[in-house]
Phi, psi and omega in degrees: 000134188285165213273315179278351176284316174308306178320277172342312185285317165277336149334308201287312190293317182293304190304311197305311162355125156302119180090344208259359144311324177309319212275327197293305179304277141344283171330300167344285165305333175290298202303316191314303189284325242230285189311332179296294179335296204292324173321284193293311199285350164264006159285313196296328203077345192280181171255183178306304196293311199290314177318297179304333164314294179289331172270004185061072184233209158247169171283337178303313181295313179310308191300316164285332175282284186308336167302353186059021174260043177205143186247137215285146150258188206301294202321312180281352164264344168284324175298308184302336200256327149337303194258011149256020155085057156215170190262114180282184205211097156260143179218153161250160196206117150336101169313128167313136169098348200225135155270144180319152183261146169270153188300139200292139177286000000 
């Protein structure tokens, strides 16, 4: 078996696991959110320490929330978006693909 047919295969094995789409899913949204951050604060020019500064954080904490390895709550993405001068956006958006569900009588 070739090194990406194993790979593949243990993906598979893992994804079927109870909870691990959830897990997936969840991960995803940290890196996602942490790479936005990390994005605009180097548009900023700041370093990691200016951030954490402006948001009253540590530098430590900024690096793992960019790292996607912690996912935030609203208080802390509302702070991160003070201090880099944005507007946060929480939104729900419809899956592609799916029709609405009705509404429970």
């Amino acid at each position: 078996m070739t090194e990406s047919g194993s790979w593949q295969s243990l993906r598979d094995q893992r994804m079927a696991e109870p909870g691990a789409a959830d897990e997936y899913a969840a991960t995803k949204l940290a890196y996602e959110l942490g790479k936005a951050v990390r994005e605009r604060r180097e548009q900023r020019g700041w370093s990691q320490s200016e951030l954490a500064k402006a948001a009253g954080m540590t530098q430590s904490a900024v690096a793992r929330f960019e790292a996607g390895g912690t996912v935030p709550t609203l208080n802390v993405l509302e702070r991160i978006a003070r201090a880099l001068d944005t507007e946060l956006s929480v939104r729900f958006v419809p899956k592609p693909g799916r029709p609405p569900r009705p509404s429970p009588a």
